[in-house]
C-alpha positions in Angstrom: -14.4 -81.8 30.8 -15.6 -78.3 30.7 -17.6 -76.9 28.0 -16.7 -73.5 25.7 -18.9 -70.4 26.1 -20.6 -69.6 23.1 -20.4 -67.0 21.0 -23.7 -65.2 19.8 -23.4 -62.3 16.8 -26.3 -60.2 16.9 -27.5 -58.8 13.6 -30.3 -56.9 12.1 -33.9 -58.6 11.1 -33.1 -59.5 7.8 -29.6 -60.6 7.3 -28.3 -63.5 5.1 -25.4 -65.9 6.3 -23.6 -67.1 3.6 -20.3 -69.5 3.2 -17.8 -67.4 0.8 -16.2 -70.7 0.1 -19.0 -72.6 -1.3 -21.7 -69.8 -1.8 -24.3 -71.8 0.2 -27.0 -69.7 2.4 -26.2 -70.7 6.2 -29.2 -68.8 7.6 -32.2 -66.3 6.4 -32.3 -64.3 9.7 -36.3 -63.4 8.7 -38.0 -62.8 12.0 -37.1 -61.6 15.4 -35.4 -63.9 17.8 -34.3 -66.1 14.8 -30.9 -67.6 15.8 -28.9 -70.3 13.5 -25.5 -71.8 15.1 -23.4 -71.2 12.0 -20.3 -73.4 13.2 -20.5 -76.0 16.1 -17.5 -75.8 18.4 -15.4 -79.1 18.5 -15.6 -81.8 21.1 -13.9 -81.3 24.9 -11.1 -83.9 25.3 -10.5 -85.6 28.7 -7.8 -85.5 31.1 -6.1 -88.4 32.8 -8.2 -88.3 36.0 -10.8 -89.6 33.3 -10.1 -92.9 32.7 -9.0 -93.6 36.4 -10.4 -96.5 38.4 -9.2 -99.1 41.0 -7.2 -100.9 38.9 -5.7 -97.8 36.9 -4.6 -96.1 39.8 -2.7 -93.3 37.3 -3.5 -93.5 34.0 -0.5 -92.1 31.5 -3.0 -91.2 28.8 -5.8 -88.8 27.7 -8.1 -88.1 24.8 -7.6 -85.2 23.0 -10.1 -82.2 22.1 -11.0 -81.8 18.4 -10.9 -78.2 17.0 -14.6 -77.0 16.4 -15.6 -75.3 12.9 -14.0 -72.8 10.9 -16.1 -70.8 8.2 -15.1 -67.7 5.8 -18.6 -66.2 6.1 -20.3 -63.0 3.9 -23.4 -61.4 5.6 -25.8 -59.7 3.5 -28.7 -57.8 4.5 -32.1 -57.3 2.7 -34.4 -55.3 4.3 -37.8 -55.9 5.5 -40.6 -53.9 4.2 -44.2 -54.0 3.3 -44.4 -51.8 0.1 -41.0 -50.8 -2.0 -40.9 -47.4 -4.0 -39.2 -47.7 -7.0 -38.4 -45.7 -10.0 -36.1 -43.3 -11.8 -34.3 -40.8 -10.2 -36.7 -37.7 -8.7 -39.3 -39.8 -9.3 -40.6 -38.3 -5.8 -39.9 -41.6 -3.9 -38.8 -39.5 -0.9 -41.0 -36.7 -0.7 -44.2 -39.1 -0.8 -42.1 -41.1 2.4 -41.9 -37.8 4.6 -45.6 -37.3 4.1 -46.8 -40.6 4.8 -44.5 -41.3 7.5 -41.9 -39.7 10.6 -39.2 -40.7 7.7 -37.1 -38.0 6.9 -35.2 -38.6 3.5 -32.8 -36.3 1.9 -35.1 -34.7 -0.6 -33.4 -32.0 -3.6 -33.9 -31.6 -7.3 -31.3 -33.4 -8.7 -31.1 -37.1 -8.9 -29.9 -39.6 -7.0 -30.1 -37.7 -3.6 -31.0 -40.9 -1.9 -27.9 -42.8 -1.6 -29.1 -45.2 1.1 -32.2 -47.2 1.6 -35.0 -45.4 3.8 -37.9 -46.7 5.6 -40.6 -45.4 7.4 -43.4 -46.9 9.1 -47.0 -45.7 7.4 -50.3 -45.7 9.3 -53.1 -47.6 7.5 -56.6 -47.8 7.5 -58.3 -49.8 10.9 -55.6 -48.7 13.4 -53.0 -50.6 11.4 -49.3 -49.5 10.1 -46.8 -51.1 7.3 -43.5 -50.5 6.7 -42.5 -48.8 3.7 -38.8 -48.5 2.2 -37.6 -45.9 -0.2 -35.6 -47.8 -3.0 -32.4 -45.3 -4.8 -33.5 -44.6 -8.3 -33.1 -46.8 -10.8 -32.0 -46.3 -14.3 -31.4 -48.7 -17.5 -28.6 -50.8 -16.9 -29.2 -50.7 -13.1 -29.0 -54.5 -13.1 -25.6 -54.7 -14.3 -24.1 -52.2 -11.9 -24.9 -49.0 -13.5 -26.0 -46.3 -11.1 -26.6 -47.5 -7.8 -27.2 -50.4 -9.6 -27.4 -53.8 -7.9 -26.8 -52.6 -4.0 -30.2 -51.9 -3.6 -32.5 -53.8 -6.1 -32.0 -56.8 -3.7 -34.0 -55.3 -1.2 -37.4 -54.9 -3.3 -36.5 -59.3 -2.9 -38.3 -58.7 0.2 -41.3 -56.3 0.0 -44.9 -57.6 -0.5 -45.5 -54.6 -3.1 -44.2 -52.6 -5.4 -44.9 -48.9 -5.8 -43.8 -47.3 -8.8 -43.2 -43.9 -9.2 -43.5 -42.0 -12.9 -42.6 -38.7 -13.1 -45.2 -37.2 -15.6 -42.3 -34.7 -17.1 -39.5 -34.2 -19.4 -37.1 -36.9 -18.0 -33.2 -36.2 -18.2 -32.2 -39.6 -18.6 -33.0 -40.3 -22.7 -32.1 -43.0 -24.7 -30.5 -42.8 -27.9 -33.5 -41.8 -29.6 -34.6 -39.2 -27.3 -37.2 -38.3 -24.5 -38.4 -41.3 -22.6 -42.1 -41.9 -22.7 -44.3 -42.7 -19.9 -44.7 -46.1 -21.3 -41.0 -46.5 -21.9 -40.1 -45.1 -18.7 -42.3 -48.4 -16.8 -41.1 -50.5 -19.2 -37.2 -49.9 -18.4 -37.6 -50.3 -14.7 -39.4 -53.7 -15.3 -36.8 -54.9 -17.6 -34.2 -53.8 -15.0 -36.5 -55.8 -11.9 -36.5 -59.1 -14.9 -32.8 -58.8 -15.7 -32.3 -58.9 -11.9 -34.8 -61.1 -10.5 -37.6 -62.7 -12.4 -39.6 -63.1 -9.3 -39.7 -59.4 -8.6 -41.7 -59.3 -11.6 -44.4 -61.6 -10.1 -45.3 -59.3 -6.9 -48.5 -57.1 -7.3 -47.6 -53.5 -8.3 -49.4 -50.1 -8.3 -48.1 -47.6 -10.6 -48.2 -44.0 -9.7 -48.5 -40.9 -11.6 -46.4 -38.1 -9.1 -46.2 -34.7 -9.4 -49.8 -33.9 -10.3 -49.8 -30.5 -8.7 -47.3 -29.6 -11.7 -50.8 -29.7 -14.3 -49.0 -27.0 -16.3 -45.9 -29.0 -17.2 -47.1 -32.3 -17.4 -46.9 -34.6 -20.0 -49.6 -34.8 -22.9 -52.9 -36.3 -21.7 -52.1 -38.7 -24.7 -49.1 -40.2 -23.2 -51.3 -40.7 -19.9 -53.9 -42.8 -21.6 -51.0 -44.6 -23.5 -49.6 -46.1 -20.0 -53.2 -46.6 -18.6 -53.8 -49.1 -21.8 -50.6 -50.8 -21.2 -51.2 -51.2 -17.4 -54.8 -52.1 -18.4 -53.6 -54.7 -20.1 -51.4 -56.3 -17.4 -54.0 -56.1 -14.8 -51.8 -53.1 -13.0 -54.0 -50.5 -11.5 -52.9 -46.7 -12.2 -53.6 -44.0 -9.5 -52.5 -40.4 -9.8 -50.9 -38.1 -6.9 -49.2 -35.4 -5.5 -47.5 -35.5 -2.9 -46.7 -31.9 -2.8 -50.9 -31.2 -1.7 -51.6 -34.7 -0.8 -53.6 -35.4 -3.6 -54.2 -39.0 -3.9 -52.0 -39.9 -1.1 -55.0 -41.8 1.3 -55.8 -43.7 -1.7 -52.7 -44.8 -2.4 -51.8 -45.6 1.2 -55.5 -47.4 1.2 -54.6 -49.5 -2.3 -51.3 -50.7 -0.6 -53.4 -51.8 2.1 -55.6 -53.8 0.9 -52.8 -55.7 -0.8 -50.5 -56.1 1.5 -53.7 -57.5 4.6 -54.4 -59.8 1.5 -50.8 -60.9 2.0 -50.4 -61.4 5.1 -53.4 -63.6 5.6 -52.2 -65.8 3.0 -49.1 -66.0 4.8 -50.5 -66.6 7.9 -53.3 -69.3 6.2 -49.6 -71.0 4.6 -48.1 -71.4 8.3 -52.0 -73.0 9.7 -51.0 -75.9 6.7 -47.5 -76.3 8.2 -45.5 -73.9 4.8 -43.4 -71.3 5.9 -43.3 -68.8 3.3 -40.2 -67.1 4.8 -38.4 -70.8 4.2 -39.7 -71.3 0.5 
């Protein structure tokens, strides 16, 4: 009997294998080196030879093969970042990645100029680095398709942070009644993260104020203290920035920090006790 050579797929850090038939996860390719055998190839029949012996001088039968599995798969990747920066449109999600990191993100001032996810790799306090990935900007109804909708919100399933982006100006995209406010504008994107994942809603979050260099056209200092009582009241720390003179942008890249060390030493005290918080 001789044996099949296998087949190996190589995919990116990060990918999902999943059965299209019955929807179930095959593999959570998380780490590097991971490998899952998806379908097992079927046993080697044997010839006639085989079963020979001194008294079966020829043999006149053999055992069979049997056919090895056969899967309709769907792969799906998420990527793998520390922080995720979220928010609406121009929110200035890509300008604050090209001056943090060796990223270079299609930046222009109308919306939705970032089609794709973008990450970059940020260098942190102690000699340290994290990943950061640049999320397409949401707006209401982004959980039900509209916009870029749900292509990308899946990714933020992965990041230890959130970093959310307000633009403190006149924002295009009103509702029915009229301008957004800065409280309504945090308060769409976390309905959106809800109505697509409740869990997204759990991870620790740093709100940003962006654009600061703009003092001039800013939004009334009212509005500002109305989203620092509502974050206040959630526990959600506000900073303010500009990534335009770097205002604001070592303390920002500090406050991440300090989160996402937190989070990897719990991870790492979860996998000492034998949990594997990759696995659930």
């Amino acid at each position: 009997m001789s044996k099949g050579n296998d087949v190996i797929a190589r995919i990116p850090v990060g990918t999902q294998v999943f059965d299209v038939d019955t929807g179930e996860c095959l593999a959570d390719l998380t780490h590097h080196g991971m490998q899952a055998v998806i379908c097992k190839g079927g046993s080697g029949g044997f010839g006639n030879t085989r079963f020979a012996s001194s008294t079966r001088q020829a043999p006149d039968f053999a055992n069979p093969g049997l056919p090895g599995d056969e899967r309709n798969l769907r792969l799906s990747l998420k990527l793998m970042a520390d922080v995720g920066l979220l928010g609406f449109p121009n929110a200035g999600k890509s300008t604050l990645l090209s001056r943090v990191s060796a990223a270079k993100p299609k930046i222009a001032d109308y919306p939705f100029t970032t089609l794709i996810p973008q990450l970059g790799v940020v260098r942190a306090p102690e000699g340290k680095s994290f990943v950061m990935a640049d999320i397409p900007g949401l707006i209401e109804g982004a959980s039900e398709g509209i916009g870029l909708g749900v292509r990308f919100l899946k990714h933020l399933e992965r990041v230890r942070v959130l970093c959310h982006l307000i633009e403190p100006l006149p924002y295009d995209f009103a509702n029915e009644e009229g301008k957004l406010s800065l409280v309504q504008r945090y308060e769409t994107i976390r309905k959106e993260l809800a109505a697509f994942n409740p869990e997204l809603c759990e991870l620790p979050e740093i709100v940003v104020l962006s654009k600061m260099d703009l003092l001039s056209q800013v939004e009334s200092e009212e509005e500002i203290q109305a989203l620092e009582q509502t974050l206040a009241a959630q526990h959600v720390r506000l900073l303010r920035m500009s990534a335009a003179t770097g205002e604001g942008i070592h303390e920002l890249v500090t406050a991440l920090w300090v989160i996402i060390a937190g989070a990897k030493k719990s991870e790492k005290d979860d996998k000492t006790l034998g949990f594997d918080p990759a696995r659930g």
